[in-house]
MOPAC internal coordinates of N, CA, C and O (Angstrom, degrees):
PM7 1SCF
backbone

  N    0.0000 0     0.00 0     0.00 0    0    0    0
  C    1.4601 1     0.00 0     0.00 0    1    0    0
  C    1.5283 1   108.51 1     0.00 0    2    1    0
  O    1.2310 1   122.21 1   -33.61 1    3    2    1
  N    1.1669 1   113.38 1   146.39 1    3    2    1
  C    1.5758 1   125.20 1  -156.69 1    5    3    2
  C    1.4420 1    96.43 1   -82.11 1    6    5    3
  O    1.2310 1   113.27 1   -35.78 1    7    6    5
  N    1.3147 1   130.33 1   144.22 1    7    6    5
  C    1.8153 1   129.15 1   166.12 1    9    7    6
  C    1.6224 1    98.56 1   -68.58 1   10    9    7
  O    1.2310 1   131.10 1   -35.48 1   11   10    9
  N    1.4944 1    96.18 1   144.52 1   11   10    9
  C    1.2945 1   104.31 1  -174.62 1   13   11   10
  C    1.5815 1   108.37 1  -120.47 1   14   13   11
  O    1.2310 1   115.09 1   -77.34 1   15   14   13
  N    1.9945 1   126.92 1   102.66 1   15   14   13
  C    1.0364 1   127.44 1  -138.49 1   17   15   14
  C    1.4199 1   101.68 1   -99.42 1   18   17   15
  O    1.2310 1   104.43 1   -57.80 1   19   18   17
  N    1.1518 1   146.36 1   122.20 1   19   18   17
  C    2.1351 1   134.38 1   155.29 1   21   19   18
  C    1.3917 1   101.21 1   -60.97 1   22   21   19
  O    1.2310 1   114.51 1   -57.27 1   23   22   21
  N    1.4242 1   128.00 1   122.73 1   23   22   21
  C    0.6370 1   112.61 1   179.67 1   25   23   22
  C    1.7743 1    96.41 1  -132.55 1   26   25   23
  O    1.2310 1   117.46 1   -40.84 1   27   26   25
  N    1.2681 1   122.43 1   139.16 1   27   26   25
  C    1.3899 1   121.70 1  -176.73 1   29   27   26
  C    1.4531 1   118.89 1  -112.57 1   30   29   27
  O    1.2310 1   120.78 1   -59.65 1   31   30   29
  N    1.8030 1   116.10 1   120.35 1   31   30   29
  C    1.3562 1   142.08 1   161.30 1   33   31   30
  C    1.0281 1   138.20 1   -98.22 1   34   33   31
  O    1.2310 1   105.43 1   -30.26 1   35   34   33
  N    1.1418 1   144.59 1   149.74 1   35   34   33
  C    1.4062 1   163.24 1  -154.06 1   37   35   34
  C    1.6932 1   101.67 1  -118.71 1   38   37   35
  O    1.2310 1   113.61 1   -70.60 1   39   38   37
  N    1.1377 1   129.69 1   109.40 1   39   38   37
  C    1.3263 1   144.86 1   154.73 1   41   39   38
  C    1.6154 1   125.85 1  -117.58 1   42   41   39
  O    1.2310 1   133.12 1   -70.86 1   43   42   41
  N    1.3173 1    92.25 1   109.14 1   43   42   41
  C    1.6426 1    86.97 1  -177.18 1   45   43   42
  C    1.6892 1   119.96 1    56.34 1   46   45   43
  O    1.2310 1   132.52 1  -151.73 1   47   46   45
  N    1.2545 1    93.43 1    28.27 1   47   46   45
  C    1.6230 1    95.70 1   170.46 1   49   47   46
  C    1.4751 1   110.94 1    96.66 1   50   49   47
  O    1.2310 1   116.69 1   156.90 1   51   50   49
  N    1.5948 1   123.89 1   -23.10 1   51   50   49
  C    1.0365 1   137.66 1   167.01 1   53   51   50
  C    1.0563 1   135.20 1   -53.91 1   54   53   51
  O    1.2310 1   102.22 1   -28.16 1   55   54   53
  N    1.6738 1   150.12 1   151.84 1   55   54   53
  C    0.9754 1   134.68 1   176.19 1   57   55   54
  C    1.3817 1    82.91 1  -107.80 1   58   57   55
  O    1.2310 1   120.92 1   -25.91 1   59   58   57
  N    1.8382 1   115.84 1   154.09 1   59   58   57
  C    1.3887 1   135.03 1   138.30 1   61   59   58
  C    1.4475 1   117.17 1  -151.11 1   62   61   59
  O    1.2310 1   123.99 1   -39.44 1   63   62   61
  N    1.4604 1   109.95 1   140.56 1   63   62   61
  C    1.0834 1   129.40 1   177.04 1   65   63   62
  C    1.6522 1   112.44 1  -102.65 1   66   65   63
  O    1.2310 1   131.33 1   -44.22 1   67   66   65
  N    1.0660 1    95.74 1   135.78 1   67   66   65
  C    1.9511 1   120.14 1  -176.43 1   69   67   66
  C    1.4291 1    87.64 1  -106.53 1   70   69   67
  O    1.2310 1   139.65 1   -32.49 1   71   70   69
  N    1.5209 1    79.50 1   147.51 1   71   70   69
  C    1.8432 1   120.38 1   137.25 1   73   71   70
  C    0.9177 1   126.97 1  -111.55 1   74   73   71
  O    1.2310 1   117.75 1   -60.60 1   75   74   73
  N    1.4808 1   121.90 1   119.40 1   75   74   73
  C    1.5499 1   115.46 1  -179.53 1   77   75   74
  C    1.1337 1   119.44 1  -171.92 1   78   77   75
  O    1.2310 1   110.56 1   -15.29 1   79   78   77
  N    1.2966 1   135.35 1   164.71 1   79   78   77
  C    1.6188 1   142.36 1  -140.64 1   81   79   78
  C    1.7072 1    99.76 1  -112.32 1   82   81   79
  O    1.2310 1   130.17 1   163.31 1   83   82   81
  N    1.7258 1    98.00 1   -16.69 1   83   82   81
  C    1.8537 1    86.52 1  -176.63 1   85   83   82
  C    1.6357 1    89.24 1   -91.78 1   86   85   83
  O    1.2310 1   126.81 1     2.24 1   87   86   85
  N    1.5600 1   104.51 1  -177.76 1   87   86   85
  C    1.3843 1   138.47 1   179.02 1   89   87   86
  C    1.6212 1   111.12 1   -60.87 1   90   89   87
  O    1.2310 1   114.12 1   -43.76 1   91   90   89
  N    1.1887 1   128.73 1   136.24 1   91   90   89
  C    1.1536 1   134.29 1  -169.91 1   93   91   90
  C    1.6025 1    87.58 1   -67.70 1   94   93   91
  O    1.2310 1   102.09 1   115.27 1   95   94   93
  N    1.3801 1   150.34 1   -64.73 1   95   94   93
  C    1.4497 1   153.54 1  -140.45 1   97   95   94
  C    1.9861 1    87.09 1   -67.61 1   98   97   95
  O    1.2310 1   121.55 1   133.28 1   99   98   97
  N    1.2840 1   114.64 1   -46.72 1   99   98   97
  C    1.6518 1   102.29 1   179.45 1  101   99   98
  C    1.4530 1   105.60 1   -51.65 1  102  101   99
  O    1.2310 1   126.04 1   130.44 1  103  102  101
  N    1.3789 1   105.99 1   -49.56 1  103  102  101
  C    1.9231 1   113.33 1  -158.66 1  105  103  102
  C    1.5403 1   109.46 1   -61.23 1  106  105  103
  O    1.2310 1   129.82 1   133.36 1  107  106  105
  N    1.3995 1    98.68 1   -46.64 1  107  106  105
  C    1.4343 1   110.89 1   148.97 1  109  107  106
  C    1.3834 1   132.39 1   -33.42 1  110  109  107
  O    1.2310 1   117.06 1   136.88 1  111  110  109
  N    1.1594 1   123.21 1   -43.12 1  111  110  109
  C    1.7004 1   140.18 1  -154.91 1  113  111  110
  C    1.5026 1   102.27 1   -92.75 1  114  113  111
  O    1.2310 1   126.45 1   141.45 1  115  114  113
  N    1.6563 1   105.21 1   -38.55 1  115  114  113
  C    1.4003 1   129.50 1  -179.65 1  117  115  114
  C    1.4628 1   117.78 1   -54.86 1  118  117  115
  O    1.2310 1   139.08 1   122.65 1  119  118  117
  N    1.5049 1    80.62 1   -57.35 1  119  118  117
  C    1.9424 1   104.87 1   177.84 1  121  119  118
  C    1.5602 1   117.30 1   -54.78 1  122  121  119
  O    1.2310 1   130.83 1   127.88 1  123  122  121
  N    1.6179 1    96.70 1   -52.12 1  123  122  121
  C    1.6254 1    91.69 1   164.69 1  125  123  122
  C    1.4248 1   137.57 1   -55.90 1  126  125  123
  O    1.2310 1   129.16 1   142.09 1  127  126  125
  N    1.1082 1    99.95 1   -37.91 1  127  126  125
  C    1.6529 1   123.16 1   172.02 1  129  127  126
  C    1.5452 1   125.90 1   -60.11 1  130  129  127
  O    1.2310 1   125.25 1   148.61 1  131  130  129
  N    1.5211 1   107.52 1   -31.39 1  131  130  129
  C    1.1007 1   130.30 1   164.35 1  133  131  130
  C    1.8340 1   122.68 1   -67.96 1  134  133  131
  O    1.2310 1   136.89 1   138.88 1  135  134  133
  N    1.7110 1    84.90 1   -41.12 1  135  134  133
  C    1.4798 1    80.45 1  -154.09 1  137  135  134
  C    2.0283 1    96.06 1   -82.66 1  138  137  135
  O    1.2310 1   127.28 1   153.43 1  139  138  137
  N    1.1959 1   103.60 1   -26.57 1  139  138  137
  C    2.2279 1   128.74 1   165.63 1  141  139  138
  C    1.7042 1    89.37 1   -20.53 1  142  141  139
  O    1.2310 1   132.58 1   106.19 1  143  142  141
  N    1.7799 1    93.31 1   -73.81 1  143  142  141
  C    1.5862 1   100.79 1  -163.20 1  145  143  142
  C    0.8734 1   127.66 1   -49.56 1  146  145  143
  O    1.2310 1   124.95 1   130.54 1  147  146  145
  N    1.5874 1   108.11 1   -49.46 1  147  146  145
  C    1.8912 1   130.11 1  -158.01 1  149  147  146
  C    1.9274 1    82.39 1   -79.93 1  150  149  147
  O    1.2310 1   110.34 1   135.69 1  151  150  149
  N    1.2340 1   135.75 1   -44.31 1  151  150  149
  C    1.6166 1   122.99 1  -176.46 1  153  151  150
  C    1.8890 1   102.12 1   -70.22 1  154  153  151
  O    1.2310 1   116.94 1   131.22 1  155  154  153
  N    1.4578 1   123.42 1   -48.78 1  155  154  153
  C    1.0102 1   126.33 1  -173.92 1  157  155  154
  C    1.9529 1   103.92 1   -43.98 1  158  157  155
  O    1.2310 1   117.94 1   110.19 1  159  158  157
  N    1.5815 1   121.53 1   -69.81 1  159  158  157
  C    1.4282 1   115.89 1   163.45 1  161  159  158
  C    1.6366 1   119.24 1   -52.15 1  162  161  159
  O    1.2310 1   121.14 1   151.52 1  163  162  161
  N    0.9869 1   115.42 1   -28.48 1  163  162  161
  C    1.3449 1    98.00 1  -177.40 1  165  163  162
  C    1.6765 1    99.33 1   -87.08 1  166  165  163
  O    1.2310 1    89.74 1   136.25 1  167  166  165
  N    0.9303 1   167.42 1   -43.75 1  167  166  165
  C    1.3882 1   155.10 1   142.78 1  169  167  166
  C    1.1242 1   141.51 1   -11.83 1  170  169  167
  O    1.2310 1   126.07 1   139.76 1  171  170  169
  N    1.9581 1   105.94 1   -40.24 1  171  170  169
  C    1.4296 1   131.42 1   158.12 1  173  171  170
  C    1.5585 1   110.22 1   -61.53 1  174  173  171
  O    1.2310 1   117.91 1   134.25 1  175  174  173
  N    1.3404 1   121.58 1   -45.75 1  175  174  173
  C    1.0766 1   126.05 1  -163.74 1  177  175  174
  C    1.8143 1   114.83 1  -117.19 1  178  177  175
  O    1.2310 1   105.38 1   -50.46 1  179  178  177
  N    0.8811 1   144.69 1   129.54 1  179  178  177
  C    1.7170 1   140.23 1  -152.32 1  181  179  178
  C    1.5942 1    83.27 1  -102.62 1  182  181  179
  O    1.2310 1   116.53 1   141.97 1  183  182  181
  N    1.2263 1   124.20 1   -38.03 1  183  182  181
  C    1.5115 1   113.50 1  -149.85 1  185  183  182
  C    1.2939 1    97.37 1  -110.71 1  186  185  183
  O    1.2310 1   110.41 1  -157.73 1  187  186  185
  N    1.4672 1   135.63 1    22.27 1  187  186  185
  C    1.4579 1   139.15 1   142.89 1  189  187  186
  C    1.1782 1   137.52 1  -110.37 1  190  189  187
  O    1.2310 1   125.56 1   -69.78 1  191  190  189
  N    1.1966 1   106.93 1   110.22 1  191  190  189
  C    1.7702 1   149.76 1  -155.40 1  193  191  190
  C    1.5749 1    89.17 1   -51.74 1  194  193  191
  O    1.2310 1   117.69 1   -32.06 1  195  194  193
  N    1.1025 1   122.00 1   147.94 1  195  194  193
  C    1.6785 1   126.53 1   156.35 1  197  195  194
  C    1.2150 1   117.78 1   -52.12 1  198  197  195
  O    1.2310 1   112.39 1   139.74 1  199  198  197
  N    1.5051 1   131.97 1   -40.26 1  199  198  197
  C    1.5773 1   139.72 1   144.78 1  201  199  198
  C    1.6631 1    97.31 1   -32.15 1  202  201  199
  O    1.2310 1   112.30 1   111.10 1  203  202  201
  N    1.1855 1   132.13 1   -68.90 1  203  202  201
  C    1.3945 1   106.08 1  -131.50 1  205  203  202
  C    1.7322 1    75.92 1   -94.25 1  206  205  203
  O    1.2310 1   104.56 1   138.01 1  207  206  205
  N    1.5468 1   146.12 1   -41.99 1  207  206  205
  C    1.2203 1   133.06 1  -153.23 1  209  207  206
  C    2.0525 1    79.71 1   -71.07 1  210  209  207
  O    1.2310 1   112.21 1   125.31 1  211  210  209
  N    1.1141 1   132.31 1   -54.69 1  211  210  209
  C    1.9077 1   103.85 1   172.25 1  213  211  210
  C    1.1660 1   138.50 1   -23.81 1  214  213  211
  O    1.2310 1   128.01 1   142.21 1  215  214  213
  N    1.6627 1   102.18 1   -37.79 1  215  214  213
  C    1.3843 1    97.07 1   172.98 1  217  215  214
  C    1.2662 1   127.96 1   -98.34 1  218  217  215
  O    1.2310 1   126.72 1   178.30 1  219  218  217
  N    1.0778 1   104.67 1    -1.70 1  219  218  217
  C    1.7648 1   111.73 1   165.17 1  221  219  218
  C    1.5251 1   113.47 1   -95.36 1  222  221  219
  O    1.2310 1   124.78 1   164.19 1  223  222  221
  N    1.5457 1   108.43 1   -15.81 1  223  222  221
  C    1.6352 1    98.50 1   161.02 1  225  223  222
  C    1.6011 1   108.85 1   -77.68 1  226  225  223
  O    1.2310 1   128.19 1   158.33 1  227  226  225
  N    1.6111 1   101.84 1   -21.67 1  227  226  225
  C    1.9861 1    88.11 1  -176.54 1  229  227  226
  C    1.2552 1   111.67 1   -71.11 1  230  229  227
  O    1.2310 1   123.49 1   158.16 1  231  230  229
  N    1.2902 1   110.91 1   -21.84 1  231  230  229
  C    2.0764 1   122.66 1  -170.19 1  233  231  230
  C    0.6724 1    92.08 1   -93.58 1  234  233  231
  O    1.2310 1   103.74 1   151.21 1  235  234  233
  N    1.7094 1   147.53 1   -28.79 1  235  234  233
  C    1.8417 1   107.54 1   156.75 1  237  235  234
  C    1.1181 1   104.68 1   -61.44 1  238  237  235
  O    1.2310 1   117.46 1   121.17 1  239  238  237
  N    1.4645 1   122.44 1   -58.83 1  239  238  237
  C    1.2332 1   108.63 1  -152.98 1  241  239  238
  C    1.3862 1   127.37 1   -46.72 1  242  241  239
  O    1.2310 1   118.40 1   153.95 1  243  242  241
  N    1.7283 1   120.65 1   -26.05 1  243  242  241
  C    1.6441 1   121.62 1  -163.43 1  245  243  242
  C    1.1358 1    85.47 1  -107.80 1  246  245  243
  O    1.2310 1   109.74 1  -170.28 1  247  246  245
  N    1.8780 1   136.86 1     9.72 1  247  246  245
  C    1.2799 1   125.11 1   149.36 1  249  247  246
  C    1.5140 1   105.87 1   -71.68 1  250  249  247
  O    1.2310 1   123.23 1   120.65 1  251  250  249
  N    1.0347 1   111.41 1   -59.35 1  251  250  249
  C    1.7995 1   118.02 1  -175.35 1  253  251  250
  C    1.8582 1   105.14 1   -38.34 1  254  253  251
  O    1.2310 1   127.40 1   137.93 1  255  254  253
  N    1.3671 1   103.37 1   -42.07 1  255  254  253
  C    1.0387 1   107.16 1  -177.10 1  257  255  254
  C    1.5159 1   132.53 1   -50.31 1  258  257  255
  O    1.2310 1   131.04 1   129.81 1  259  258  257
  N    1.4438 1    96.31 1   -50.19 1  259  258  257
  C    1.2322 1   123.43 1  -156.10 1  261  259  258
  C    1.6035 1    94.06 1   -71.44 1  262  261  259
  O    1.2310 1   130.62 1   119.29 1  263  262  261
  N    1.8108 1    97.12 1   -60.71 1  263  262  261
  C    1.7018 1   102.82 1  -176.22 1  265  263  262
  C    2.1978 1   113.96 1   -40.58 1  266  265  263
  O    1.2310 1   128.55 1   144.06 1  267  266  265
  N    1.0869 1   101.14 1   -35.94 1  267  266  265
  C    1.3861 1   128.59 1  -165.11 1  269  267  266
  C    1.6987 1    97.77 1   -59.75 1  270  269  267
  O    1.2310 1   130.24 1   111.80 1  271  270  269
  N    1.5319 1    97.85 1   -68.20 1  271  270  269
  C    1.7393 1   107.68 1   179.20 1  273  271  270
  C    1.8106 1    91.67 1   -62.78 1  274  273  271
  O    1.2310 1    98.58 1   138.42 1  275  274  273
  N    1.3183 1   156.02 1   -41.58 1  275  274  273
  C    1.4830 1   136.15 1  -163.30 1  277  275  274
  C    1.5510 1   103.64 1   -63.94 1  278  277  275
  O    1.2310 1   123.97 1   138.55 1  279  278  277
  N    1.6901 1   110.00 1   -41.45 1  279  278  277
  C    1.2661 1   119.94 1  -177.80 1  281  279  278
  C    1.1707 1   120.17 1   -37.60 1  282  281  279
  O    1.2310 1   133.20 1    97.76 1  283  282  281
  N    1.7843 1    92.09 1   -82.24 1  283  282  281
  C    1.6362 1   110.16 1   171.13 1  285  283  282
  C    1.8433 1   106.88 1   -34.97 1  286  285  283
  O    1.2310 1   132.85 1   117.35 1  287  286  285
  N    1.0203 1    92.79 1   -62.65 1  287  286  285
  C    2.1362 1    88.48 1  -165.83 1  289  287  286
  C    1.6189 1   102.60 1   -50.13 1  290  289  287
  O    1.2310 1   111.91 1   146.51 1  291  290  289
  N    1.2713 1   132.85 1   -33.49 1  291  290  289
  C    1.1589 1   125.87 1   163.67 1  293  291  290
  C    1.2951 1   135.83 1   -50.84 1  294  293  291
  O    1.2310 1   126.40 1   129.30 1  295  294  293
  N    1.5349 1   105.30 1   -50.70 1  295  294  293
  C    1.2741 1   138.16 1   171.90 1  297  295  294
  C    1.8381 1   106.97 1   -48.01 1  298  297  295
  O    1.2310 1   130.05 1   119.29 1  299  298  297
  N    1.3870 1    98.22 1   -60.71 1  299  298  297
  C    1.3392 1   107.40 1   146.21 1  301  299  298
  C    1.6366 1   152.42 1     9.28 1  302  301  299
  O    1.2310 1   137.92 1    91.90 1  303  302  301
  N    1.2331 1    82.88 1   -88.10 1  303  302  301
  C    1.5834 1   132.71 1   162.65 1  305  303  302
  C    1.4581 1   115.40 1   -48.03 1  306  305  303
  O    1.2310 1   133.10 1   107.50 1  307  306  305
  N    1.5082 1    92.30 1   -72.50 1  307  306  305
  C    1.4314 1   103.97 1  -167.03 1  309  307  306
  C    1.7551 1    88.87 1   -65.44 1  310  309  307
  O    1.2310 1   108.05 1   123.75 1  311  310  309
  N    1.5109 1   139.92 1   -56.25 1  311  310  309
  C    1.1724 1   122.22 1  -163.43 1  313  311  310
  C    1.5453 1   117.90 1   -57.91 1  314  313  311
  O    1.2310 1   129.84 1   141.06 1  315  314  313
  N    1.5392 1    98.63 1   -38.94 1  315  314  313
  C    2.2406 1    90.66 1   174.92 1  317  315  314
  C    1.8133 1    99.19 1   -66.17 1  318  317  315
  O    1.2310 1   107.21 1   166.62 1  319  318  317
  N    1.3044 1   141.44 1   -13.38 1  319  318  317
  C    1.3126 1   115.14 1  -179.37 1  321  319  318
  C    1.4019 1   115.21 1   -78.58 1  322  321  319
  O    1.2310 1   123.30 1   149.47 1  323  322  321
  N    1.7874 1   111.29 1   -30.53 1  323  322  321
  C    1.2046 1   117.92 1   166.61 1  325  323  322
  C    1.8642 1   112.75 1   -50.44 1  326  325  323
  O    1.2310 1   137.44 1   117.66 1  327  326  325
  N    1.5092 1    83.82 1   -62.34 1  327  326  325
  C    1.9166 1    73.24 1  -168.44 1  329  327  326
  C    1.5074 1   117.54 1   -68.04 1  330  329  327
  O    1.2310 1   118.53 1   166.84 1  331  330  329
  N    1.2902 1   120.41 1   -13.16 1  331  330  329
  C    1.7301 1   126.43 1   154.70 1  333  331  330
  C    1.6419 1   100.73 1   -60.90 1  334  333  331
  O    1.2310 1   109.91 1   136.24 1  335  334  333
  N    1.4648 1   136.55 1   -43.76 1  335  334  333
  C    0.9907 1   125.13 1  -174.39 1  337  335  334
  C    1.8533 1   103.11 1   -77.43 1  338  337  335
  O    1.2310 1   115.89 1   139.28 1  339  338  337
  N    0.9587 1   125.41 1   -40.72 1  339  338  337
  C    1.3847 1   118.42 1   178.50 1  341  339  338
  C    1.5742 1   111.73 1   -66.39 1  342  341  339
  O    1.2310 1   122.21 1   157.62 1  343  342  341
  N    1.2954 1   113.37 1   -22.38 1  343  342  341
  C    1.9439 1   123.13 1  -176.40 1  345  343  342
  C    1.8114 1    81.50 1   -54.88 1  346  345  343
  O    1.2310 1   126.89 1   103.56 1  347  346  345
  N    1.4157 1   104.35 1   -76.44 1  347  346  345
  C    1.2024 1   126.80 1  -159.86 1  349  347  346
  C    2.0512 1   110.99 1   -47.53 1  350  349  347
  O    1.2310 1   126.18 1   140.86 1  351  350  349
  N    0.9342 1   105.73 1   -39.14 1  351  350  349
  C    1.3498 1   119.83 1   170.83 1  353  351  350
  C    1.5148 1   106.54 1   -42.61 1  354  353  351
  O    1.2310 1   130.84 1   101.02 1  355  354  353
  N    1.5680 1    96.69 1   -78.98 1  355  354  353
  C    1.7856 1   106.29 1  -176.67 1  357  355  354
  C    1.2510 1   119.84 1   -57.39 1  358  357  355
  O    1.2310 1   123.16 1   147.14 1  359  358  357
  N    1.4664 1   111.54 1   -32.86 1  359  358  357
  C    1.8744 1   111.92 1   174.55 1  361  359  358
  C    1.6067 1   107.78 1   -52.93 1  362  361  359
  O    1.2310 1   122.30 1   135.43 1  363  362  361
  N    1.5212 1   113.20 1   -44.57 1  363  362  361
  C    1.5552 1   128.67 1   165.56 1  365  363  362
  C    1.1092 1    96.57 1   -54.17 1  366  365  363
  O    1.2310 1   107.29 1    57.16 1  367  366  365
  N    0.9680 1   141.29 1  -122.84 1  367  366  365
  C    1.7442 1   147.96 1   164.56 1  369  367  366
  C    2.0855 1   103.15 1    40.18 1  370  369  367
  O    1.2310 1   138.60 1   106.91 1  371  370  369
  N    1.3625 1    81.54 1   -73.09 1  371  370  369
  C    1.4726 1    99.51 1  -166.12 1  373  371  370
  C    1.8779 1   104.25 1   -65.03 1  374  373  371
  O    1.2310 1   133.39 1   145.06 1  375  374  373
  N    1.1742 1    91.73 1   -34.94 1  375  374  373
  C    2.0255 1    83.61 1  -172.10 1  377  375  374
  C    1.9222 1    94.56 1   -92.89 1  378  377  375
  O    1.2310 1   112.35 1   175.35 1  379  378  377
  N    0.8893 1   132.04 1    -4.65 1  379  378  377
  C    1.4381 1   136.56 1   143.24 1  381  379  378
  C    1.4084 1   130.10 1   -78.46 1  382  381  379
  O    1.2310 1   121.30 1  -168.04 1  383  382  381
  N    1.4537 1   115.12 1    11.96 1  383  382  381
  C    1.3917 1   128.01 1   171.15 1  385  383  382
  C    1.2121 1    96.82 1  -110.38 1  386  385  383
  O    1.2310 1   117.23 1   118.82 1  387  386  385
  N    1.4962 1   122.88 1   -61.18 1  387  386  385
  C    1.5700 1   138.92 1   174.92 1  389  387  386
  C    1.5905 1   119.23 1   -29.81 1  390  389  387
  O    1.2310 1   121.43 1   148.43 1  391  390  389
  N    1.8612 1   114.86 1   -31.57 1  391  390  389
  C    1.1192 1   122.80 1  -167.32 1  393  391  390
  C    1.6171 1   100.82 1  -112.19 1  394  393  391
  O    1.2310 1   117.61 1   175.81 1  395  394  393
  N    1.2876 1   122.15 1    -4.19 1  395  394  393
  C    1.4970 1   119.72 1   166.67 1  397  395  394
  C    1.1553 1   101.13 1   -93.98 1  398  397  395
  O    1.2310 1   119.29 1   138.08 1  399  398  397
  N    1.3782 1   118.96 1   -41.92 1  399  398  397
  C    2.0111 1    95.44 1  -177.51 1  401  399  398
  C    1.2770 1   113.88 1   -64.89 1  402  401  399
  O    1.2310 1   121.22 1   152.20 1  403  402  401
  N    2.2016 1   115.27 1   -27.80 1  403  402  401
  C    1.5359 1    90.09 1  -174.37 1  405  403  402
  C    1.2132 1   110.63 1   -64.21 1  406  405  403
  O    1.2310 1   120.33 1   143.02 1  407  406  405
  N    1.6253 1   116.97 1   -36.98 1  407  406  405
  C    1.4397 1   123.15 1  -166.76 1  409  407  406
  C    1.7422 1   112.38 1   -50.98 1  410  409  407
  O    1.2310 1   120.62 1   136.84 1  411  410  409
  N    1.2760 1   116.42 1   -43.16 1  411  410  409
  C    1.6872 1   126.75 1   170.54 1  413  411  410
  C    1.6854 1    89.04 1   -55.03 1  414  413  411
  O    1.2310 1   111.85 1    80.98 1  415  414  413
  N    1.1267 1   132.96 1   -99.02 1  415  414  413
  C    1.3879 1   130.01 1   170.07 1  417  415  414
  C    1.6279 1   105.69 1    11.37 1  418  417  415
  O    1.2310 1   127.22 1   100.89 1  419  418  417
  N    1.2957 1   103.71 1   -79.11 1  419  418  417
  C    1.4072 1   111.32 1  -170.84 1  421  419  418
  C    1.5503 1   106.50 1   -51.36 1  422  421  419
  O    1.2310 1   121.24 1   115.42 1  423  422  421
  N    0.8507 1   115.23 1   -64.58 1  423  422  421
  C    1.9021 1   119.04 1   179.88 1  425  423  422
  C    1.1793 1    97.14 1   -53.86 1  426  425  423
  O    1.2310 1   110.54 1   126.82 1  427  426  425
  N    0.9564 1   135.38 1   -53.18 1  427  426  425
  C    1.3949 1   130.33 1  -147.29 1  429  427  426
  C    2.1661 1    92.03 1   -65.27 1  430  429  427
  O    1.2310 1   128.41 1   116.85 1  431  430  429
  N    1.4693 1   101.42 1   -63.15 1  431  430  429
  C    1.6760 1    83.48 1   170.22 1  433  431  430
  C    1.0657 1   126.01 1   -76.43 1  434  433  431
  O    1.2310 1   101.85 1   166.36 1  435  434  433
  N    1.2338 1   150.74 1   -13.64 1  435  434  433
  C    1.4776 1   148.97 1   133.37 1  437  435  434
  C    1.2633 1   111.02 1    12.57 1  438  437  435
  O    1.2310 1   130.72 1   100.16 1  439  438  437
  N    1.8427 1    96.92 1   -79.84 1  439  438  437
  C    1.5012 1   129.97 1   166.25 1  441  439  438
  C    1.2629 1   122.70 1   -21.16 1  442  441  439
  O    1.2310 1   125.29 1   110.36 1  443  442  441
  N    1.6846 1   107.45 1   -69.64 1  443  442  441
  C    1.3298 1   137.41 1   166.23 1  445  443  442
  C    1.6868 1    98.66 1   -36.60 1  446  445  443
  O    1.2310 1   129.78 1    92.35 1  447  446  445
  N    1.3261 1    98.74 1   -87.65 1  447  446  445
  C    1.8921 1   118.39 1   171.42 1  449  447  446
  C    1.8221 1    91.10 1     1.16 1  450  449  447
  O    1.2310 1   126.89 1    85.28 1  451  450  449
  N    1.3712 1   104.34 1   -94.72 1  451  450  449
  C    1.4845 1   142.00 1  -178.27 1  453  451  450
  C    1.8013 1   120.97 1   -35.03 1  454  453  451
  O    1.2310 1   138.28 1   137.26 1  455  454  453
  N    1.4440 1    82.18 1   -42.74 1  455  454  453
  C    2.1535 1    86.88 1   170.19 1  457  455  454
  C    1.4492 1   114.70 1   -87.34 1  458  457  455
  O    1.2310 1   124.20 1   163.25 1  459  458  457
  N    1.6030 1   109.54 1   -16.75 1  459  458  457
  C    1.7535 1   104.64 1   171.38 1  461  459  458
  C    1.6572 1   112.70 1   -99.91 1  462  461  459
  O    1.2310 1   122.77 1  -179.99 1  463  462  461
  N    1.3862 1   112.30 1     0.01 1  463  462  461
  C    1.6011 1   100.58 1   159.45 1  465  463  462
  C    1.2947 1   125.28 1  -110.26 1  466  465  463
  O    1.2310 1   118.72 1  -162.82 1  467  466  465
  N    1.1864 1   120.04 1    17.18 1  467  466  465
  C    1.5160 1   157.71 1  -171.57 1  469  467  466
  C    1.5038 1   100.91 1   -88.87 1  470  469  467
  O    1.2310 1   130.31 1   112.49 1  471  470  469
  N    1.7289 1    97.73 1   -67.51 1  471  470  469
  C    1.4915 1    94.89 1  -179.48 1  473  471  470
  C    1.8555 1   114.23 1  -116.60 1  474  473  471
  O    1.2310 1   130.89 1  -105.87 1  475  474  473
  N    1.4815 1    96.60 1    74.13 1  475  474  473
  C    1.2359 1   123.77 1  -177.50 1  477  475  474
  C    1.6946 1    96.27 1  -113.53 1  478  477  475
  O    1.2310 1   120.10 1   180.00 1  479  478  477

């Protein structure tokens, strides 16, 4: 079971305390990152509240998100077609190995065939 850390940040002047299983230095890292954005809109804009520049840092954020998960599932995608394309490769591979040994087979008594009526 994962340690479960309190870890305490400063947002917008705020105090909040977490629970959570990552490292205080991430939660930390988070907080800063958070607090960049939510000052970055509120600076651009005089008449948006730290409330409202939050929620346009959260709607990027579950934009970022979202784009992120389409990626990955693509990313996805494209890798099972590869390894369906590599399945398919070696099945080729393999029934093109299958038809050179018979073919060696085949020559090989041909040969045979050919060296005992030779020395007939």
């Amino acid at each position: 079971m994962a340690n479960i850390n309190k870890v305490k940040v400063i947002i917008c002047g705020k105090d909040f305390v977490l629970q959570t299983a990552e490292s205080s230095n991430y939660v930390f890292s988070l907080a800063r990152t958070m607090e960049t954005r939510i000052t970055g809109i509120t600076d651009a804009s005089s008449s948006a509240s730290p409330f409202t520049a939050a929620i346009m840092v959260g709607m990027n954020a579950l934009d970022d998100l979202n784009k992120s998960k389409a990626k990955l599932d693509a990313l996805r995608e494209q890798a099972k077609e590869y390894v369906d394309e590599a399945g398919k490769a070696r099945l080729e591979r393999d029934a093109a190995l299958q038809e050179v040994n018979a073919l060696r087979t085949k020559v090989a008594h041909l040969e045979q065939t050919l060296h005992e009526k030779n020395n007939k």
